[in-house]
GUFIMI-860084 format. One line per 4 residues: number of its first residue (from 0); their letters; for each residue x, y, z of N, C-alpha, C, O, CB. Coordinates in Angstrom, 3 decimals. Glycine has a CB too. Layout:
<sites>
NUM	A	X,Y,Z,X,Y,Z,X,Y,Z,X,Y,Z,X,Y,Z  ...
</sites>
This chain:
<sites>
0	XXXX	29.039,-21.925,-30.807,30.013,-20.929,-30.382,29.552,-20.285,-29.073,28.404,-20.027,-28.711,30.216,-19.855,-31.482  30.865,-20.062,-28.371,30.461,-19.647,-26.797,30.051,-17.871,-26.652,30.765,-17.013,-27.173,32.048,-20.030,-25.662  29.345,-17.684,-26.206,28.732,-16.114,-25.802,29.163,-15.392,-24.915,28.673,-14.300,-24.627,27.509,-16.032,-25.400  30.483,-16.092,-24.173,31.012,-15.671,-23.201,31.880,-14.707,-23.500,32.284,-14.613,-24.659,31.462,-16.537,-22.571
4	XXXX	32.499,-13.457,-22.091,33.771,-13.107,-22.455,34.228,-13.309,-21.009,33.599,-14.015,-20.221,33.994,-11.632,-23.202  35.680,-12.464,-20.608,36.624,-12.610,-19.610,36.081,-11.572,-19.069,35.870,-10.524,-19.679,38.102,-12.640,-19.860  35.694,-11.865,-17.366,35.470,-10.291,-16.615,36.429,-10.998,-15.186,36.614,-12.110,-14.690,33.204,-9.621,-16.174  36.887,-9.468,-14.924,37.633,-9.802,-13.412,37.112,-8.221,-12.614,36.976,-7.076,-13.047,39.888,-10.041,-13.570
8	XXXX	36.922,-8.859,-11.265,36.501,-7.937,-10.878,37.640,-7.495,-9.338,37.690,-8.168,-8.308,34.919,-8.287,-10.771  38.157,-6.662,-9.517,39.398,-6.553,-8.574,39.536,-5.235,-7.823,39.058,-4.265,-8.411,40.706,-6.736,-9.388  40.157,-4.992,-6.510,40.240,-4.055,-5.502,41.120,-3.760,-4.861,41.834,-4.763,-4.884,39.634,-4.169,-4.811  41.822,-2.675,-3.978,43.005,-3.322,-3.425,42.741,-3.805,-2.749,42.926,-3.033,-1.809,43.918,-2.879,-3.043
12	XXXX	42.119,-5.237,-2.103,42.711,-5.943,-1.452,42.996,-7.013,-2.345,43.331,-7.995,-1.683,42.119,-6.182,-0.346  43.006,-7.239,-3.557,43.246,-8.369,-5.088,42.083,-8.615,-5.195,41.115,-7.986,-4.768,44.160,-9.931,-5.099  42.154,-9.937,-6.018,40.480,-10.091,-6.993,39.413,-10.960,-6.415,39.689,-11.962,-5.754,40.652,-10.879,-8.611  38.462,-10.659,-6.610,36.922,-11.046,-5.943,36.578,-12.069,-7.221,36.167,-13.184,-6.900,35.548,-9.432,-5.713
16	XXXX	36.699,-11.808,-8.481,36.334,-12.724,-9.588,37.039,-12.671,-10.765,37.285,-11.508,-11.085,35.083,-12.568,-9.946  37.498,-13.584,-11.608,38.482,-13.814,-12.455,37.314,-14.953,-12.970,37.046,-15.943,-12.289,40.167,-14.201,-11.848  36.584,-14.617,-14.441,36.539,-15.896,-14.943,35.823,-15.899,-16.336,36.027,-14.924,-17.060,35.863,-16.794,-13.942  35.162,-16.709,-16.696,34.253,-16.280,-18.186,32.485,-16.052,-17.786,31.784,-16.779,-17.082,34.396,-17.906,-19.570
20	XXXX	32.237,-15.223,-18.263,30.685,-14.784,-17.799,29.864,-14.723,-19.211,30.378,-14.652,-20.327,30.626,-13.069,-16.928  28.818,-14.756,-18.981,27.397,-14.561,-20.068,27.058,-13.117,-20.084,26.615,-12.774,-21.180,25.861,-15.433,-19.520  27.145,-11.957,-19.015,26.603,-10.975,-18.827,27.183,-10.285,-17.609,27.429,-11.046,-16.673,25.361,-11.238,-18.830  27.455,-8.988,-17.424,27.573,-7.954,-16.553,26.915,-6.803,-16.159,27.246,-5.755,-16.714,28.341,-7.628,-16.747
24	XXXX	25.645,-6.775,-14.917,25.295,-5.559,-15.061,25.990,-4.765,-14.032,26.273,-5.320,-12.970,23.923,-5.449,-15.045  26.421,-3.032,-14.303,27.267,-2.451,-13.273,26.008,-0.987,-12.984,25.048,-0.734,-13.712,29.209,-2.014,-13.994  26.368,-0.325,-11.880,26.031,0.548,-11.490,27.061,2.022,-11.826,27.707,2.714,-11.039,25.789,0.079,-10.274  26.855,2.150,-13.576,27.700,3.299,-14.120,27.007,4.786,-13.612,25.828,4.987,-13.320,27.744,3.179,-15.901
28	XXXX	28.133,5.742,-13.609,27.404,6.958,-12.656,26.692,7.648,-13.743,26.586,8.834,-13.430,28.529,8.132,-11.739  26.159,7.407,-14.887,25.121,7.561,-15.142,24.025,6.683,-15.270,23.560,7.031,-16.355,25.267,8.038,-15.847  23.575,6.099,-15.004,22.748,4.908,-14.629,23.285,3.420,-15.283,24.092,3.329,-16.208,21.209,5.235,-15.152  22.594,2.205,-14.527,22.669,1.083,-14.669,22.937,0.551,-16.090,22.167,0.851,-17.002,21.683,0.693,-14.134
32	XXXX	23.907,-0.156,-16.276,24.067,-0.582,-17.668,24.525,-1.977,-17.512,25.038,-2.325,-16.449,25.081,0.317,-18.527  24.339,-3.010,-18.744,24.883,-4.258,-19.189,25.811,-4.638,-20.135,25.746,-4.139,-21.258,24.101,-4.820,-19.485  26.764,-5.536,-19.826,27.511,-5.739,-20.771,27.582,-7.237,-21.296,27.682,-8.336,-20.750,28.659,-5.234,-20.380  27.493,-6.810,-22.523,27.038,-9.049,-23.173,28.603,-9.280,-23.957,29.503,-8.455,-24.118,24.997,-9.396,-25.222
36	XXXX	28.534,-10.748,-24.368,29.694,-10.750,-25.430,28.758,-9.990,-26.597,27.614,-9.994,-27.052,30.387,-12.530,-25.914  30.658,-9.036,-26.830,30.811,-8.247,-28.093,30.730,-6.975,-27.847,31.187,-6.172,-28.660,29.892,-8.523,-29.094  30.201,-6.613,-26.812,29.581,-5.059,-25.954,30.608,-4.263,-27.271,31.472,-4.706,-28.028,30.263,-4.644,-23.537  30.057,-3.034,-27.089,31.211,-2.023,-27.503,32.180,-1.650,-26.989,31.746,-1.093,-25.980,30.949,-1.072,-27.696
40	XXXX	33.524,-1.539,-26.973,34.277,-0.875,-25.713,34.215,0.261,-25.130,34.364,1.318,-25.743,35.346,-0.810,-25.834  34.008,0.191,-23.987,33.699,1.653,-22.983,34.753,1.346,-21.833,35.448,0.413,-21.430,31.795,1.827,-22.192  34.538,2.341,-21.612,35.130,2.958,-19.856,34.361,3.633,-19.600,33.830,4.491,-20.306,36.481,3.818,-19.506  34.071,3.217,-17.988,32.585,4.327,-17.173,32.969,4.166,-16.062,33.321,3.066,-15.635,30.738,3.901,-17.203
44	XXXX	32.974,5.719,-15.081,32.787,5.894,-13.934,31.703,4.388,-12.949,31.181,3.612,-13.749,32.159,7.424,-14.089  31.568,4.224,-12.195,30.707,3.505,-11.110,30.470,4.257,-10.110,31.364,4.944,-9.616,31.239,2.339,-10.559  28.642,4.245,-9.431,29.021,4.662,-8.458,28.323,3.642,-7.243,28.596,2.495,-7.597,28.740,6.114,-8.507  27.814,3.616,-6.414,27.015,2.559,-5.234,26.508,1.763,-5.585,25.348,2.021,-5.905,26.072,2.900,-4.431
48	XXXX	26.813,0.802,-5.709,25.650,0.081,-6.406,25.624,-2.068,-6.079,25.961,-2.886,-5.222,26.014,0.602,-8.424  25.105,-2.021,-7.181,25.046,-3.459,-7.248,25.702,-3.956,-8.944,25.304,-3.373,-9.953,23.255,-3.923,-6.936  26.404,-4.732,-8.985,27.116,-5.412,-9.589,26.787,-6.824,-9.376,27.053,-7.387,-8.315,28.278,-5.063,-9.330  26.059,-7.567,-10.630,25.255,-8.725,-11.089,26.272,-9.635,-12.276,26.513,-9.041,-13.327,23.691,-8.062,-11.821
52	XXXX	26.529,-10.269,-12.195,27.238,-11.373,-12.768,26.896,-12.938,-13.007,27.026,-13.923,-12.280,28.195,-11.367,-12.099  26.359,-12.747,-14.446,25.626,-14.028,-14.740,26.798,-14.812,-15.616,27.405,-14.518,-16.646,24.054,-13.757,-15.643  26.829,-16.081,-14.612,28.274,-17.167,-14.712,27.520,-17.469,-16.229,26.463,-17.031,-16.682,28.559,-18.943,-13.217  28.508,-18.384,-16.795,28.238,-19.382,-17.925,27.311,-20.349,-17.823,26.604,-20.573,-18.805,29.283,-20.052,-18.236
56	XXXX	27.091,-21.308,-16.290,25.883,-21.614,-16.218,24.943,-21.129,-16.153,23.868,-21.729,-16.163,25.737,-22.055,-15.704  25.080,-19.924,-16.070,23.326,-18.781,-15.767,23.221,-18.476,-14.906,22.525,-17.483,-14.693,21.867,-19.157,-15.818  24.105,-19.422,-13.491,24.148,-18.785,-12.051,24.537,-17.245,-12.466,24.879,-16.857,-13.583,25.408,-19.594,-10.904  24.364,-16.322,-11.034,24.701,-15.364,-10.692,25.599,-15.107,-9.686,25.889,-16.166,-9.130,23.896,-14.940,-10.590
60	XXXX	26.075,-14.315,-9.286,26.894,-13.397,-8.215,26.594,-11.745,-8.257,26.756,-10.903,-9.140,28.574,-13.602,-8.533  26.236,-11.701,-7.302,26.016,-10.008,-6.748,26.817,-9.631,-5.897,26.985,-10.160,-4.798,24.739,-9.618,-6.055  27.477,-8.522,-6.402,28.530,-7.782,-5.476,27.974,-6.625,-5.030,27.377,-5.855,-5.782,29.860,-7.413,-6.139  28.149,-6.413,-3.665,27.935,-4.419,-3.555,29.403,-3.822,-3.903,30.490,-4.343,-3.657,27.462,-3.661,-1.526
64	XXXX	29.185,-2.821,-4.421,30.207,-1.971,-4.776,30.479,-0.744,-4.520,29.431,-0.189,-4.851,30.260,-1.944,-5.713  31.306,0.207,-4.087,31.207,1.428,-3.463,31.952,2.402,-4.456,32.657,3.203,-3.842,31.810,1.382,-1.984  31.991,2.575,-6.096,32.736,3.249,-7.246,33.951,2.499,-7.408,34.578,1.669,-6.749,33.068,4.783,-7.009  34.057,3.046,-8.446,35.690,2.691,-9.182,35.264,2.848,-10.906,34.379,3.651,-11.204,36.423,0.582,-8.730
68	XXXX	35.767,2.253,-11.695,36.115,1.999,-12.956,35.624,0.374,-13.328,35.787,-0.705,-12.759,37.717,2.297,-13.068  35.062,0.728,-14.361,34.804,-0.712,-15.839,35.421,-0.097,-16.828,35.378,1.128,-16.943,32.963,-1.182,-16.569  36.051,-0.857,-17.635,36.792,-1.123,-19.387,35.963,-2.640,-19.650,35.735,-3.561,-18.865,39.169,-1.414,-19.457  35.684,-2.493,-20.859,35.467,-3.382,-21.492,35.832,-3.123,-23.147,35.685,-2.039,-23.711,34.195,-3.683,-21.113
72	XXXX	36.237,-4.119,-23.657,37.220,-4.282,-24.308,37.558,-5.589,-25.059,37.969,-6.483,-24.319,38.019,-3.970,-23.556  37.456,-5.949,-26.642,37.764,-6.853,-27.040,37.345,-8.497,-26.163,38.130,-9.407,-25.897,39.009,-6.418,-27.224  35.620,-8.407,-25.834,35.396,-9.313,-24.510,36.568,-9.522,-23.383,36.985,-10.525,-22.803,35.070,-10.765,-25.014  36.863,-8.338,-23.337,37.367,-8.744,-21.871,37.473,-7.406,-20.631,37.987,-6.288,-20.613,39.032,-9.425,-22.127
76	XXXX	36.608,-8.320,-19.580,36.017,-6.570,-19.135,37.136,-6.537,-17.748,37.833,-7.519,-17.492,33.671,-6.362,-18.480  37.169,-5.617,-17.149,37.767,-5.031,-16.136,36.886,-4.294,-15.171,36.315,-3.276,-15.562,38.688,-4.241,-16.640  36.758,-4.648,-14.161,36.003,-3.857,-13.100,37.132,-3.620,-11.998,37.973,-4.499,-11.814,34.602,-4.718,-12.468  37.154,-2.348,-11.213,38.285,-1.587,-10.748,37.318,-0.796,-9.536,36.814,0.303,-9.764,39.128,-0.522,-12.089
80	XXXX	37.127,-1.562,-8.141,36.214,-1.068,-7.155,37.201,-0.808,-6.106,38.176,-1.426,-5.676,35.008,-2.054,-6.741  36.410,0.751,-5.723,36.943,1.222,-4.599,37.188,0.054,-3.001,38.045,-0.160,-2.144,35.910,2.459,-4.395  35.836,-0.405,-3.377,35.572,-1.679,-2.251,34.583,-2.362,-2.868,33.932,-1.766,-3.726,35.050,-1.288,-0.649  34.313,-3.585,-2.591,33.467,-4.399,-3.205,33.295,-6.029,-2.196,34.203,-6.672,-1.669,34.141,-4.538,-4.821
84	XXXX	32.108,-6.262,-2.205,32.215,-7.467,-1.126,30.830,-8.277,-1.993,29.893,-7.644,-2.479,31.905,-6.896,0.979  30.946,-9.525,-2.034,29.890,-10.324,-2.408,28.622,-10.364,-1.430,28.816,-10.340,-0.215,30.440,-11.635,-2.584  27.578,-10.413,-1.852,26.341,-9.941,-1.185,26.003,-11.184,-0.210,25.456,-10.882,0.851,25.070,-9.572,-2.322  26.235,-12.372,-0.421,26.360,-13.461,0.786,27.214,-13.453,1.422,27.447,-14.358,2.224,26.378,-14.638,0.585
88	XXXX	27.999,-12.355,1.251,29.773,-12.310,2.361,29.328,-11.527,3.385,29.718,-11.732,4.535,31.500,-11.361,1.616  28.200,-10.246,2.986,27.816,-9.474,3.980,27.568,-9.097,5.404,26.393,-8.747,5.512,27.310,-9.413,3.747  28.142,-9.038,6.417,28.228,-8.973,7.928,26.839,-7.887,7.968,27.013,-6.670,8.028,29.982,-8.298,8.656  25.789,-8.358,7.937,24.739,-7.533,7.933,24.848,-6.822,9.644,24.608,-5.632,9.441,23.259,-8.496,7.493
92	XXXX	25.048,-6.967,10.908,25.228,-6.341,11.337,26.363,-5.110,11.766,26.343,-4.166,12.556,24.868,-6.891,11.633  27.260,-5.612,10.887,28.365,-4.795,10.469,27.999,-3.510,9.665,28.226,-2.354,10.023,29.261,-5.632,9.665  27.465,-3.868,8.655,26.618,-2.665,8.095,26.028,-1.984,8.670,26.289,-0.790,8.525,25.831,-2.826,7.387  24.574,-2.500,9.927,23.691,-2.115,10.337,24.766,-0.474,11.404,24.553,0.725,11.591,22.762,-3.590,11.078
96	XXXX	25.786,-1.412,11.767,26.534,-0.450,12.584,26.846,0.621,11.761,26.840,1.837,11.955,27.762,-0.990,13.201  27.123,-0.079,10.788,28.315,1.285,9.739,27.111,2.532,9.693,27.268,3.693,10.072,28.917,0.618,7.344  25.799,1.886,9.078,24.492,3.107,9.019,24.112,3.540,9.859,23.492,4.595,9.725,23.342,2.913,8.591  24.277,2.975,11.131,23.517,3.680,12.137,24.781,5.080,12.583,24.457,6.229,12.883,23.038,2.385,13.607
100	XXXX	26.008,4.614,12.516,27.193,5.361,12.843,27.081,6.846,12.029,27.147,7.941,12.587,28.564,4.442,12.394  26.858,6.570,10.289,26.808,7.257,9.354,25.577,8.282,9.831,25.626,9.498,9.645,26.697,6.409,8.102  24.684,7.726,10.349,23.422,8.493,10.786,23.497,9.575,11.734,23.122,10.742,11.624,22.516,7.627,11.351  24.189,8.819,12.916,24.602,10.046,13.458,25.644,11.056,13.535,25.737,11.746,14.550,24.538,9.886,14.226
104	XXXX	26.689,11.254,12.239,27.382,11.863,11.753,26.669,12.901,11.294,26.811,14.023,11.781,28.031,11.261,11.053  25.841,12.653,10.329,24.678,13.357,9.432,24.143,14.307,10.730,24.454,15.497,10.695,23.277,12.085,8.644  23.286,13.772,11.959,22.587,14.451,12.870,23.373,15.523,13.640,22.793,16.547,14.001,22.030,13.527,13.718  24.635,15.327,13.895,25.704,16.157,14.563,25.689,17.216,13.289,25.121,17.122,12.201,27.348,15.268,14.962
108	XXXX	26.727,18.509,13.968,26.842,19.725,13.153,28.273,19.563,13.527,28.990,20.510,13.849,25.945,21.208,13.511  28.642,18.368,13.475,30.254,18.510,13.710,30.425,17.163,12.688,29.466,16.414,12.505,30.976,18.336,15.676  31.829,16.915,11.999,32.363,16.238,11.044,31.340,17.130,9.091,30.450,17.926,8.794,31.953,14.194,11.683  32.276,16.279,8.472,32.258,16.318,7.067,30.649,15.477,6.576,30.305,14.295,6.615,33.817,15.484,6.488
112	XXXX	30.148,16.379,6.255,28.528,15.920,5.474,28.782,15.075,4.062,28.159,14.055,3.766,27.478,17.564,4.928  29.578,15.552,3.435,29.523,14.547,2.514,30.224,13.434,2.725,29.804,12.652,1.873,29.835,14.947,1.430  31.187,12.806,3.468,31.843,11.761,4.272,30.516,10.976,4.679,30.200,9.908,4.155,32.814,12.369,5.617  29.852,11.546,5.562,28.772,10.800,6.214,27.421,10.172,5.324,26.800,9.116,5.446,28.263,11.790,7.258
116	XXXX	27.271,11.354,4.361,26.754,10.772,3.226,26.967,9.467,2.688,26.098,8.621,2.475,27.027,11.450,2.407  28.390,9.361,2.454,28.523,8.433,1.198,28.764,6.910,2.348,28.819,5.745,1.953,30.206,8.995,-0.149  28.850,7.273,3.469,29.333,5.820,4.362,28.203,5.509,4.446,27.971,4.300,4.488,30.127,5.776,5.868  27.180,6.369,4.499,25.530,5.436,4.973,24.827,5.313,3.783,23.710,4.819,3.939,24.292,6.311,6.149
120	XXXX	25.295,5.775,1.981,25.079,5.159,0.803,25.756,3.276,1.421,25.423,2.211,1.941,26.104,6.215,-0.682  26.478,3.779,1.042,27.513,2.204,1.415,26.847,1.598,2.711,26.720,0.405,2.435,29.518,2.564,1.903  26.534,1.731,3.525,25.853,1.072,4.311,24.226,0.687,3.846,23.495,-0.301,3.920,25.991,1.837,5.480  24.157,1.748,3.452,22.683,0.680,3.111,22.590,-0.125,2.003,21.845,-1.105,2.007,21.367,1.442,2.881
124	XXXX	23.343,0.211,0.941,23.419,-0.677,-0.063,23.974,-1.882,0.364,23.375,-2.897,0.007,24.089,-0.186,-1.098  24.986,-2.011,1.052,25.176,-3.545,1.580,23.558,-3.684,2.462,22.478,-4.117,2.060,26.905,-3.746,2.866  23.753,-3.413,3.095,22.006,-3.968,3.727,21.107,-4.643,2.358,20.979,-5.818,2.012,20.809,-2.193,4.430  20.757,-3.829,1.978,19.467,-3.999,0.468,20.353,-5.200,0.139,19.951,-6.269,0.598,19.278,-2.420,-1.202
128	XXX	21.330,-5.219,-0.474,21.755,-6.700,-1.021,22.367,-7.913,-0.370,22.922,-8.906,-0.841,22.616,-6.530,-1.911  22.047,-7.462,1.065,22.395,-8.843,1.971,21.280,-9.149,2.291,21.038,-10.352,2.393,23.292,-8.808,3.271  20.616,-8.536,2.460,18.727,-9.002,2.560,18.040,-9.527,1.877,16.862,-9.692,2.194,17.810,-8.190,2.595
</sites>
């Protein structure tokens, strides 16, 4: 008997993954958690993170993720990201820009601090997992 369940992982721009998996780990905003076949059903906040997806062969996929929502449910999970990009999709100097940009938002006494905050979370977390 198979150990698998159904996870899709989707955004608005539509879905990044639709398929049967062995395992899900997400970055819930209270810390890191996994989900196997049979999990209990939950719903949890997300917040920056990394999102790990071990296929049926055992391969993986790592997504960065910038919040949203997981349900899981009767093996079948739902992931619901603000933004989300696969960690080999990564424009690492795209990032490098986004953090360095975010940086000097932070250094100015002009714009929104927590704005600048959370773009150079998101920037470096794509960095760390394109590296």
């Amino acid at each position: 008997m198979s150990k698998t369940f159904h996870a899709q992982i989707l955004t608005p721009n539509g879905s990044l993954f639709d398929g049967e998996v062995s395992g899900v780990q997400v970055p819930g905003s209270e810390g890191k958690f996994e989900m196997l076949f049979n999990h209990a059903p939950i719903v949890s906040t997300l917040t920056i993170g990394k999102v790990v997806i071990k296929k049926e062969d055992q391969s993986e996929l790592v997504f960065a993720v910038n919040g949203g929502f997981i349900e899981m449910s009767d093996n079948q999970m739902t992931l619901l990201a603000e933004e989300a990009v696969e960690a080999s999709k990564i424009d690492v100097d795209e990032a490098r820009a986004a953090r360095d940009a975010a940086k000097n938002k932070l250094s100015s006494k002009e714009g929104e601090r927590t704005s600048a905050e959370k773009e150079l979370a998101v920037a470096e977390n794509k960095l760390k997992l394109a590296t």
